[in-house]
C-alpha positions as CSV (number, residue, x, y, z in Angstrom):
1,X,-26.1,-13.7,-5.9
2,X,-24.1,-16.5,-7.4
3,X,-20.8,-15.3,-8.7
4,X,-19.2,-17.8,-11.7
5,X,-15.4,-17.3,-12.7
6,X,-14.1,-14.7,-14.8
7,X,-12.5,-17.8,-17.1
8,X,-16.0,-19.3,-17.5
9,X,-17.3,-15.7,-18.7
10,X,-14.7,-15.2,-20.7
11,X,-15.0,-18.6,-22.4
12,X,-18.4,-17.4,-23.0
13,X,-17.4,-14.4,-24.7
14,X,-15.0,-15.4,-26.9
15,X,-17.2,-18.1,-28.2
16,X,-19.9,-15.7,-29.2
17,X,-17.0,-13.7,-31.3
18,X,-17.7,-15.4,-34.5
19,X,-19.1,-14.1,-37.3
20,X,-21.7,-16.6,-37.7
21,X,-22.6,-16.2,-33.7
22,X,-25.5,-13.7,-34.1
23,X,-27.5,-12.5,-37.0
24,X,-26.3,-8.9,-38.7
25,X,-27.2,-6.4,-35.9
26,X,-29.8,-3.6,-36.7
27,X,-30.0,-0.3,-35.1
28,X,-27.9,2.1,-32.9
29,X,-25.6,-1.3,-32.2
30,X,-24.7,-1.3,-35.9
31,X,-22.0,0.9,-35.7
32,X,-19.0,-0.4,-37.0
33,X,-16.3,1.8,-36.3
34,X,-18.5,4.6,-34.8
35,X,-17.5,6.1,-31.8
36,X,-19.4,5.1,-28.6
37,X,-22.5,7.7,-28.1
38,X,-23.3,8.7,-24.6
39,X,-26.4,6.2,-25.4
40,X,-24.5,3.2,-25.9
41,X,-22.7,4.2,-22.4
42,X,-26.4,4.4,-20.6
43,X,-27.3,1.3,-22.6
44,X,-24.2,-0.5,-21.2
45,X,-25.1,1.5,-17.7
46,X,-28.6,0.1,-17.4
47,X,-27.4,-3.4,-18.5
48,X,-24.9,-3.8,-15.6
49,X,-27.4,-2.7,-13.3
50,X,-29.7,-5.0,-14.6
51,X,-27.8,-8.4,-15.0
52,X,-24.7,-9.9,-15.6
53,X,-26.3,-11.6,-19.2
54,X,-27.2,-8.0,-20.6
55,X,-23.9,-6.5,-19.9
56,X,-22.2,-9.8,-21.4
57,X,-24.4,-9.8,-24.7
58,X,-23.7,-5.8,-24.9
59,X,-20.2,-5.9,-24.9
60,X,-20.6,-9.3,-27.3
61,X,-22.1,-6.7,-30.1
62,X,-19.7,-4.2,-29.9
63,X,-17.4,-7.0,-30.6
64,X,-19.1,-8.3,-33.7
65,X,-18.9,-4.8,-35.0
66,X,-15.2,-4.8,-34.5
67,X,-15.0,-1.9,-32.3
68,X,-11.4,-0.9,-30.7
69,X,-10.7,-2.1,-27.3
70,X,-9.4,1.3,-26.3
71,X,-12.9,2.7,-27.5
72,X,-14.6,-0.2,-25.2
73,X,-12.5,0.3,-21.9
74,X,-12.0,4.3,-22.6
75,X,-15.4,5.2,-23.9
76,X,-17.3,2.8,-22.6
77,X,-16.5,1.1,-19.9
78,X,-15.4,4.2,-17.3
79,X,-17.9,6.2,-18.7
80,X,-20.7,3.8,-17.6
81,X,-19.2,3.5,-13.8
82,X,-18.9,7.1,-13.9
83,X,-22.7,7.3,-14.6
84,X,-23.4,4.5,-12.1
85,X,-21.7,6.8,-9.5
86,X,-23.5,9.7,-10.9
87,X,-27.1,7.7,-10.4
88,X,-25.8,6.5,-7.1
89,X,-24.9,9.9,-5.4
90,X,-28.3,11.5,-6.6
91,X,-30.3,8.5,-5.0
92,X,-31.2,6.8,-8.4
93,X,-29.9,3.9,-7.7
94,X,-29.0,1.9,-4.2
95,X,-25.8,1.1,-3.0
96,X,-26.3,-2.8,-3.2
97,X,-27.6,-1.9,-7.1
98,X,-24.5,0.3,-7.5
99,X,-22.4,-2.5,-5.9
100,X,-23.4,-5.1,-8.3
101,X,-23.1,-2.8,-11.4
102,X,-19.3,-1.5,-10.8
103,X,-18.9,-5.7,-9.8
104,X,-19.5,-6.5,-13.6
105,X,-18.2,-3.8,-15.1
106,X,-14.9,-5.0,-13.4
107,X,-15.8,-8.0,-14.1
108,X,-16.3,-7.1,-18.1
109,X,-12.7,-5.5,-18.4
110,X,-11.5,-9.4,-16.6
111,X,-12.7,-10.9,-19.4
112,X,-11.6,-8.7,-22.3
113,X,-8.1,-8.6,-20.7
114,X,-6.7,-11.8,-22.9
115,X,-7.9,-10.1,-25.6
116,X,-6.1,-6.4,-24.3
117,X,-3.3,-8.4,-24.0
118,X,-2.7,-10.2,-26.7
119,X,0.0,-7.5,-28.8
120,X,1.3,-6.6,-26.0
121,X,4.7,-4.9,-26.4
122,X,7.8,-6.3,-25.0
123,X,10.6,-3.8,-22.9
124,X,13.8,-4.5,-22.5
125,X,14.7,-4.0,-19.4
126,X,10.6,-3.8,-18.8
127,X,10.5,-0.6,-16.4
128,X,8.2,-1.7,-13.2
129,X,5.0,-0.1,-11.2
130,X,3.0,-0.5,-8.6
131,X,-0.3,0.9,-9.0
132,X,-2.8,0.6,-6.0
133,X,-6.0,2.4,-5.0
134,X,-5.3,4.8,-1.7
135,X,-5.4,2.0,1.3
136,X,-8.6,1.1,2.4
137,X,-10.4,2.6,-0.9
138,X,-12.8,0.3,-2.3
139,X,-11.8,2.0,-5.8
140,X,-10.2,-0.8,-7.7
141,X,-11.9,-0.8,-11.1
142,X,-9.7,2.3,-12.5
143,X,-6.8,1.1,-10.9
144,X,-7.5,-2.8,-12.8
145,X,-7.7,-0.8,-16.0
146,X,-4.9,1.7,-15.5
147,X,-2.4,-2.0,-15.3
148,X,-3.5,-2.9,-18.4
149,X,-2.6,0.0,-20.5
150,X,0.7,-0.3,-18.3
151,X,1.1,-4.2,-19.0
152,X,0.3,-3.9,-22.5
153,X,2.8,-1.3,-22.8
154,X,5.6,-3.7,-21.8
155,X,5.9,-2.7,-18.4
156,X,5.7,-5.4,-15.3
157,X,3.0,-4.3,-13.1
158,X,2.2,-5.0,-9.4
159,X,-1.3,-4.0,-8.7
160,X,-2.9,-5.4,-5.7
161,X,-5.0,-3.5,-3.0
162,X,-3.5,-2.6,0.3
163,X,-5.3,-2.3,3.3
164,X,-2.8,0.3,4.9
165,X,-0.3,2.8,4.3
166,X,1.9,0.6,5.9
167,X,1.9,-1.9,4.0
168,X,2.7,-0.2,1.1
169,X,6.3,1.8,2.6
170,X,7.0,-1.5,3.7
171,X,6.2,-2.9,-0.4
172,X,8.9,0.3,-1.2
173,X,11.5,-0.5,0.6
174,X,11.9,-3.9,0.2
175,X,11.0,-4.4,-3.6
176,X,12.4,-1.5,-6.5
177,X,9.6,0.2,-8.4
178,X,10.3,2.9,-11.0
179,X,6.7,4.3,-10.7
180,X,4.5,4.7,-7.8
181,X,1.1,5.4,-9.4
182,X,-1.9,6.0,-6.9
183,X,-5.7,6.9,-6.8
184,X,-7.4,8.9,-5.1
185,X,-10.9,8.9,-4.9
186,X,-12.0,11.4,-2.5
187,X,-10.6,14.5,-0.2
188,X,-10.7,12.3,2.8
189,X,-7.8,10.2,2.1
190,X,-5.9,13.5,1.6
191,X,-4.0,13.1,5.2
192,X,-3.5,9.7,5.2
193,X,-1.8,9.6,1.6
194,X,0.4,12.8,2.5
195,X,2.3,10.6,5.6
196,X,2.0,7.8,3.2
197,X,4.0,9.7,0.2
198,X,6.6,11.3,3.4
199,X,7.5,7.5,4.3
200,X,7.6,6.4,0.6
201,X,10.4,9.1,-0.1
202,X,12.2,8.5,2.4
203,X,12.4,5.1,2.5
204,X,11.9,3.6,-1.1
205,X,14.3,1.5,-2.5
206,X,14.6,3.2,-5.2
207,X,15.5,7.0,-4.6
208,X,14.5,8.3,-7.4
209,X,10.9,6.7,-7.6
210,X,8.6,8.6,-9.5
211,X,5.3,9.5,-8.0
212,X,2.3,9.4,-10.1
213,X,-1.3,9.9,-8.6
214,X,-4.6,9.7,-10.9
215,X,-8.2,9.2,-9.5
216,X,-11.3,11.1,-8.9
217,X,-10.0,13.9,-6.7
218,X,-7.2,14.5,-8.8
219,X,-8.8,15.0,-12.0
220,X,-11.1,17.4,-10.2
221,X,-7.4,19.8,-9.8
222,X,-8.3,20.5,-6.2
223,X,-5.5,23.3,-5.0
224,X,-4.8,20.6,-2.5
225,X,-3.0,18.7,-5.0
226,X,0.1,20.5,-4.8
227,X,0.9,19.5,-1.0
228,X,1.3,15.8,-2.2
229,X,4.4,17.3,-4.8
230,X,3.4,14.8,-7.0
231,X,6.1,13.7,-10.2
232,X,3.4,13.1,-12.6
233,X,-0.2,13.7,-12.8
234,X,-2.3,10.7,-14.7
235,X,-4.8,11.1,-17.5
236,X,-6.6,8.9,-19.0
237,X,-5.0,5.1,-18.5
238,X,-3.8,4.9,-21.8
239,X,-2.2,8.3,-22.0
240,X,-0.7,8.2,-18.6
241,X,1.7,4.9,-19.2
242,X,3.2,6.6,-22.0
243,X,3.4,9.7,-19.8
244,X,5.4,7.4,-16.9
245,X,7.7,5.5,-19.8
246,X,8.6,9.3,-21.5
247,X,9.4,10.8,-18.0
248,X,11.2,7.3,-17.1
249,X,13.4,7.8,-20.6
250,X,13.7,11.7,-19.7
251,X,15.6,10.9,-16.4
252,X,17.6,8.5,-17.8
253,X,19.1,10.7,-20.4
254,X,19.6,13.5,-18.0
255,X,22.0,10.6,-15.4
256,X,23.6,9.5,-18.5
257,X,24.4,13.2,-19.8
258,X,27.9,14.5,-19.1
259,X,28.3,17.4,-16.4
């Protein structure tokens, strides 16, 4: 399959968003500011399994109808590669198919991120984060969407995959971070991000990093969760970077109050 650059897509789509680029939409797509239905998430499902020009023109009409980029990314978007995982694990779909669909989905939300971007707020000093997937996870979509919310919320983000837990104490104690978000994905990366987590207290540049994890397994509240002693636990990716900036501001006030 031929891959083309995110910045030619992107051209792509913001040339179509014009008001004279299609003719008035009819039907389900003409919902101004509707909430997405669990329709238009299996619409967008399909069209990312089916090809990269369906998903584009998709995501062009929600656009037209001016609806909110939260709504798109939130509502939309991880819905529709929670359903392609859904398909996948009950044998609707192939891996290679599954592959491909979660590949532009990811590679929607690279296109939209000018756009994301563009009012982003501006923090002074900007707290920092790194945000990762759990090392050797091939979960990165979340993650790419969690550092937006973060980025537009002022904050400077580091986000890039790991391919060990290694790499990431060494990341920790050579570079400050005030937040330490991670993902986990599945029960089998409970051992390895347990030592991780050990080393990253104890040697972090920063003593008093705060520990967020998010993810598929976490959301699922296994009882397991509570070995990893976790600061914060993530919601949705909007919610949980003003969950990190209030718990930042919370221990700032309580070093600054008087004993």
């Amino acid at each position: 399959m031929k891959v083309q650059s995110h910045a030619h897509h992107a051209s792509r789509l913001y040339r179509s968003h014009r008001p004279d680029a299609y003719p008035k939409l009819q039907g389900r797509h003409a919902f101004g500011q509707a909430a997405i239905s669990a329709n238009d998430v299996d619409e967008l499902a399909h069209a990312c399994v089916s090809s990269e020009h369906a998903a584009l023109k998709l995501v062009q009409q929600w656009l037209l109808q001016d609806q909110n980029l939260d709504a798109i990314y939130l509502k939309g978007i991880m819905p529709a590669a929670q359903l392609i995982g859904a398909w996948w694990s009950s044998d609707d779909i192939d891996f290679a198919s599954a592959t491909v669909a979660f590949c532009r989905l990811h590679g929607l939300l690279h296109e939209l991120s000018p756009r994301f971007l563009a009012d982003a707020q501006v923090l002074s000093p900007a707290p920092s984060a790194l945000l990762i997937p759990t090392p050797g996870s091939q979960h990165s979509m979340g993650v790419f969407m969690l550092s937006e919310f973060f980025r537009r919320g002022g904050w400077r983000v580091s986000s890039d995959a790991m391919s060990a837990a290694e790499d990431v104490v060494r990341l920790v104690q050579t570079e400050w971070f005030d937040v330490l978000g991670l993902s986990i994905s599945s029960d089998r990366q409970l051992d390895l991000t347990r030592h991780m987590l050990t080393e990253v207290r104890l040697k972090s540049a920063n003593p008093k990093l705060v520990i967020m994890l998010g993810g598929p397994w976490v959301h699922e509240a296994h009882p397991q969760l509570a070995d990893l002693k976790p600061d914060l636990i993530g919601a949705d990716a909007s919610q949980s970077q003003q969950l990190a900036l209030n718990y930042l501001r919370k221990l700032q006030n309580s070093s600054l109050s008087p004993i």
